[in-house]
N, C-alpha and C positions, 0 to 999 in steps of 0.2 A: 470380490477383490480384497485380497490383504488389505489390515490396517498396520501402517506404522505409525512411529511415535514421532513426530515430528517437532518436537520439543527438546533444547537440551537440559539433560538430570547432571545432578553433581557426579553422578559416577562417570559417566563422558567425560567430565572434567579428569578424575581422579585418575580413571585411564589413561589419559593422555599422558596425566603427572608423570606416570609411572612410567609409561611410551618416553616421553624425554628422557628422566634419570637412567631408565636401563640401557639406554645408546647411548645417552652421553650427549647426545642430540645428532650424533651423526652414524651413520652404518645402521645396521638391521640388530633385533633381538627378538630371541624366539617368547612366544608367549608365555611361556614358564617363566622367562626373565621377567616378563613384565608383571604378571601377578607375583612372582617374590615380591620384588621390588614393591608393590602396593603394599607388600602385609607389611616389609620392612620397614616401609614409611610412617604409616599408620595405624597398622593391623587389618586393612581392609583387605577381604574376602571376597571376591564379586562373586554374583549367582554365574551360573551360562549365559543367563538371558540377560544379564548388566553389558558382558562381553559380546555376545554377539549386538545387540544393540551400539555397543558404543563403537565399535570396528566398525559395521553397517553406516553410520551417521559420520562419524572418520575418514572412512573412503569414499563415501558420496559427495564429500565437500573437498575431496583431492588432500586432505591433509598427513593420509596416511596409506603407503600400498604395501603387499606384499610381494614380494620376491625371494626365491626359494626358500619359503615356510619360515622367515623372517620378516617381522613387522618392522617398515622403515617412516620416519619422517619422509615427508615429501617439500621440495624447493617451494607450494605453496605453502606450507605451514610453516616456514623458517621466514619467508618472507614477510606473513602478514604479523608473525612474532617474534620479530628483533630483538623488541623492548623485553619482551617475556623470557624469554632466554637469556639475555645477557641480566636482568635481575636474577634475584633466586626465585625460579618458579614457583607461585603459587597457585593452588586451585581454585582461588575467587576470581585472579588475573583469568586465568586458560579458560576458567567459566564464561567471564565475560568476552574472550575474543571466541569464543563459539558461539556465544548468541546473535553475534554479529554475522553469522553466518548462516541463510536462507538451507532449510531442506527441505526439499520435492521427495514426495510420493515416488515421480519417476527416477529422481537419483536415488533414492534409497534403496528400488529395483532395480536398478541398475547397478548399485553396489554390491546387493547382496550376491547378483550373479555372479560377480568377479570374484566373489569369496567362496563361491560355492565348490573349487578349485583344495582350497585352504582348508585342509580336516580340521578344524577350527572345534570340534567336537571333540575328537580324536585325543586331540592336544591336552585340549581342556580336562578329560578322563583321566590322560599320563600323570598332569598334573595333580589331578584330587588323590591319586592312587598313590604318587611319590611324596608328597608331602601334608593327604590328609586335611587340604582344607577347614 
């Protein structure tokens, strides 16, 4: 049986950050948005494996789906982060309303299915090849 991680890392956090600012918190942005938007923030770089990880734990707790090869907020992550959003987000905030939230083995499998769709690889290559990570 796979093992996942069922723990949240600050990069799940930092992801996210970057997931809010590149939508705006609302509509879809493709994943190149979203790691610009990380480096732009911070200089943060994620590996594959920060990203597919933090997508996988994302959509397992419903707070992020995809829809045609755009990464969206989901009406549960707006909800359970009113507070987080109308501040200026930070990544100790979004840290802490992730930890608040339970992840299963079986939503993790279950997430990862639903991504398996989402050349999330693919993407991630465009990316390192267009601007060199």
């Amino acid at each position: 049986m796979p093992k996942y991680k069922l723990t949240w890392e600050e990069a799940d956090a930092q992801f996210l950050e970057a997931l809010l600012l590149a939508t705006g918190g609302e509509g879809g942005a493709t994943l190149q948005d979203v790691l610009l938007m990380a480096d732009a923030i911070d200089g943060t770089v994620f590996t594959l494996e920060e990203v597919e990880q933090a997508l996988e734990k994302l959509v397992a707790i419903d707070y992020v789906s995809v829809l045609k090869n755009k990464l969206s907020l989901s009406p549960t992550f707006h909800e359970a982060n009113a507070q987080v959003e109308e501040s200026t987000a930070d990544q100790e905030q979004l840290l802490q309303s992730l930890q608040a939230q339970e992840l299963t083995e079986q939503s993790i499998e279950e997430a990862r299915s639903a991504l398996k769709k989402y050349k999330l690889k693919n993407y991630y290559q465009q990316y390192q090849e267009q601007f060199g990570g």
